[in-house]
Structure formats: structure tokens, C-alpha cells
VMD Tcl script that draws the C-alpha trace (Angstrom):
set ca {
  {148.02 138.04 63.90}
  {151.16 137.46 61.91}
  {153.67 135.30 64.23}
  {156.55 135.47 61.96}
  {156.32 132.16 60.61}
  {155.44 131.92 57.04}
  {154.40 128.25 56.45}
  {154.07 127.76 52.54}
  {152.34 124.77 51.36}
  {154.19 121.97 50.10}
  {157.45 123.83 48.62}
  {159.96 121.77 46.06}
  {163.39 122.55 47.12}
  {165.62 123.04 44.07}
  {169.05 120.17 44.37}
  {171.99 122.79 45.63}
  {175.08 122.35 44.01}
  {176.33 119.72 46.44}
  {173.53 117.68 46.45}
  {173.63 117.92 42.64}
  {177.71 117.09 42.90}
  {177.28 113.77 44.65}
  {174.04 112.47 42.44}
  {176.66 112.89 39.71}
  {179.39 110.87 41.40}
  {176.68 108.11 42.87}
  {175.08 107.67 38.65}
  {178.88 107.36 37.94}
  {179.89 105.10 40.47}
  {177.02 102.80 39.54}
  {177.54 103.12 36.00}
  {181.32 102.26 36.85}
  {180.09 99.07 38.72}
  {177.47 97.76 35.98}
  {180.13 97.91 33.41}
  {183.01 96.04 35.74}
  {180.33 93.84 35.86}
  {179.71 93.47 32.25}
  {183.31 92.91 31.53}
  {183.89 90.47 34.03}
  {181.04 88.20 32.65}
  {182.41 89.19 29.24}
  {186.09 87.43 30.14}
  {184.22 84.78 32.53}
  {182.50 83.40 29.66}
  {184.94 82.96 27.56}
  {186.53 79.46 26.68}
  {189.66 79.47 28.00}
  {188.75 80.72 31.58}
  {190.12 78.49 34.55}
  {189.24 78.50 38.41}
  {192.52 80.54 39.41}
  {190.71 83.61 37.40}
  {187.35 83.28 38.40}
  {188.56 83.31 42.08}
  {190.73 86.25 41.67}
  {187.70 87.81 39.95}
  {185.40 87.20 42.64}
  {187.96 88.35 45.01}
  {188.10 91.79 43.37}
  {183.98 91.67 43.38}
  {184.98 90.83 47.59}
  {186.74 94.09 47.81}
  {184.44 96.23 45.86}
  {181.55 95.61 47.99}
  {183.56 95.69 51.55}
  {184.62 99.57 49.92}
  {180.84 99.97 49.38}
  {179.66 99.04 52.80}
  {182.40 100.87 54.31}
  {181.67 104.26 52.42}
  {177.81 103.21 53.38}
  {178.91 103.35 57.15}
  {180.97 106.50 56.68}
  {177.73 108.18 55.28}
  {176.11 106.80 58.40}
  {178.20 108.28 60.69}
  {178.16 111.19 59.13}
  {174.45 111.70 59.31}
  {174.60 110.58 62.75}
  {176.75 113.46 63.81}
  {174.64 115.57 61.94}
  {171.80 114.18 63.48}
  {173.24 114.72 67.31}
  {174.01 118.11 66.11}
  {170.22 119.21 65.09}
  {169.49 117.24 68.67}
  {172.01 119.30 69.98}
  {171.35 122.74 69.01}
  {167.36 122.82 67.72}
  {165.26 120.56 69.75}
  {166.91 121.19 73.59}
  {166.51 124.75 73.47}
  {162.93 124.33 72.25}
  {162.39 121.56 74.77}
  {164.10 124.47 77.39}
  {161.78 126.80 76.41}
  {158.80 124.66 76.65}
  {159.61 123.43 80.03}
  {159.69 127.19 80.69}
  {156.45 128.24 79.01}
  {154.61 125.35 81.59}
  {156.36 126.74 84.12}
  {154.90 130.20 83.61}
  {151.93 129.06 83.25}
  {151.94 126.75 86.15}
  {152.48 129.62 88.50}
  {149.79 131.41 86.67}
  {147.38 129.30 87.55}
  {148.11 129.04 91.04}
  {148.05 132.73 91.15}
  {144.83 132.65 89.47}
  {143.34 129.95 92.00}
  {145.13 131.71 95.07}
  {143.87 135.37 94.30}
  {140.66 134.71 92.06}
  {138.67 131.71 92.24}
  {139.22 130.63 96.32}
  {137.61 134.41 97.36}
  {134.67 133.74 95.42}
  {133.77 130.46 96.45}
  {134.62 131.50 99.87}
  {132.21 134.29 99.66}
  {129.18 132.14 97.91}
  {130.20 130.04 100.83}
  {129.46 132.92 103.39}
  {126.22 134.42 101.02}
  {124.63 130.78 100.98}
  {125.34 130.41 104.91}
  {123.59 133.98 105.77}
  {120.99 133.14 103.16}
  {120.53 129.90 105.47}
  {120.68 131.55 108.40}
  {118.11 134.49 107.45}
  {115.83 131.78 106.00}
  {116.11 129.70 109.44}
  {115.04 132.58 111.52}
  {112.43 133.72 108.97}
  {113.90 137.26 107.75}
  {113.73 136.01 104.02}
  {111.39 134.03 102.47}
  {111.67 131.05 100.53}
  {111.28 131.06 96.93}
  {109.95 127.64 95.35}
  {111.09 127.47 91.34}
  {109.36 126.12 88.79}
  {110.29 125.41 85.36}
  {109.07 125.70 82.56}
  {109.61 123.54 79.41}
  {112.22 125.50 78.00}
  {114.21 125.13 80.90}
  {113.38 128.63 82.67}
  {112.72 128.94 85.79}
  {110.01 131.33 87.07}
  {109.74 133.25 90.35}
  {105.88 132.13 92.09}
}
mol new
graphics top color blue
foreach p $ca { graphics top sphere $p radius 0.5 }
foreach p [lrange $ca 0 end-1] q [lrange $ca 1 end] { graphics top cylinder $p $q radius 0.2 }
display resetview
């Protein structure tokens, strides 16, 4: 039977254009760091260079990477929302309709042992015990079974 769920194996999603937006800007902000880099060892190694400079350099290297760590914990919190969101709106109402399901099928099963299963072995119980009973008084007579070894039993 066909569900509705079409499962295909191992698809490649194609980048949308968003995704392909911000792999543009990350390549170009790391590109833009490499080269502040370069050009900051370019003018560090050069002869004339005191300590006053290389401090104010490495204080602009300071800044750059608190920026970076605090766009890295914007992303984060974005994600996390995002995150809360899918917990949100996917999971609990498939968790709600799980609990359901097992509750269906709980009562099912009670049903099941209430109306089905209890009768019967109630009524072997009552077949055995006139069975017993007929035996005891000697209406029926006993059947000894053999078996045979294939495992079926024969009637002597």
C-alpha cells in the first residue's frame, strides 16, 4: 500500500539562493581577513616599525575577532530559535499523536482481553472441569497418547 510518503534514496539538495548568498559573503569575508592579515605582516615587518604600532595593530586584530565571535553567537541564537521552533511545531504534535495512537490501542487491547480471550479460557476452564468430572464418574473414557517420533500423537 502506498502511505503517501515517498522516501527517495539519498537525494542532493541543490544550494537555494540564500544559502548560495551567504557562502558568497562567508569566501569574502575570509578572503577579506587573509589579506588584512597579509598586509599587516607586510607593514609589521618592515624596518621602521615600533611597539606603539604593533599594539594598535594587534588591537584592531582584538576587535576583529570579538566581531567574529559575536556574529558566531548571533548565528547561534538564531539556529536555536529555529531549533525551538521545529521542537515547537513538528515533533509535539507527532509526540501528541503518538501518545494517542497507544492510547487507542491500549483500550483495544483491553477490549480484546475483556470480550475475547477471558470467555475462552473461562470456557476451556468449564470443558476441562466436566471432562474431569465425566472421567471421575466413568461416563468418558480415558485416552492414553502416545507419540510418535515426529512428534504426533496417536489415539490407542
Amino acid at each position: 500500500q502506498d502511505i503517501g510518503m515517498d522516501i527517495q534514496p539519498s537525494e542532493q539538495k541543490e544550494l537555494t539562493a540564500e544559502q548560495k548568498k551567504l557562502l558568497v559573503i562567508g569566501i569574502i569575508v575570509v578572503l577579506l581577513i587573509v589579506v588584512l592579515i597579509g598586509v599587516s605582516i607586510y607593514f609589521l615587518l618592515q624596518p621602521s616599525t615600533d611597539t606603539e604600532r604593533i599594539r594598535n595593530i594587534f588591537i584592531i586584530f582584538m576587535a576583529l575577532a570579538s566581531v567574529l565571535v559575536g556574529l558566531t553567537f548571533v548565528i547561534l541564537m538564531v539556529q536555536l530559535a529555529r531549533f525551538i521552533n521545529l521542537l515547537n511545531n513538528e515533533v509535539q504534535p507527532i509526540l501528541q499523536s503518538t501518545d494517542e495512537t497507544v492510547s487507542n490501542l491500549r483500550g483495544t487491547t483491553e477490549f480484546l482481553s475483556d470480550n475475547l480471550v477471558k470467555p475462552v479460557i473461562k470456557m476451556n476452564e468449564y470443558i476441562s472441569g466436566i471432562l474431569q468430572l465425566f472421567q471421575t464418574i466413568g461416563l468418558a473414557r480415558k485416552t492414553p497418547k502416545s507419540t510418535t517420533n515426529k512428534g504426533e500423537q496417536e489415539n490407542v
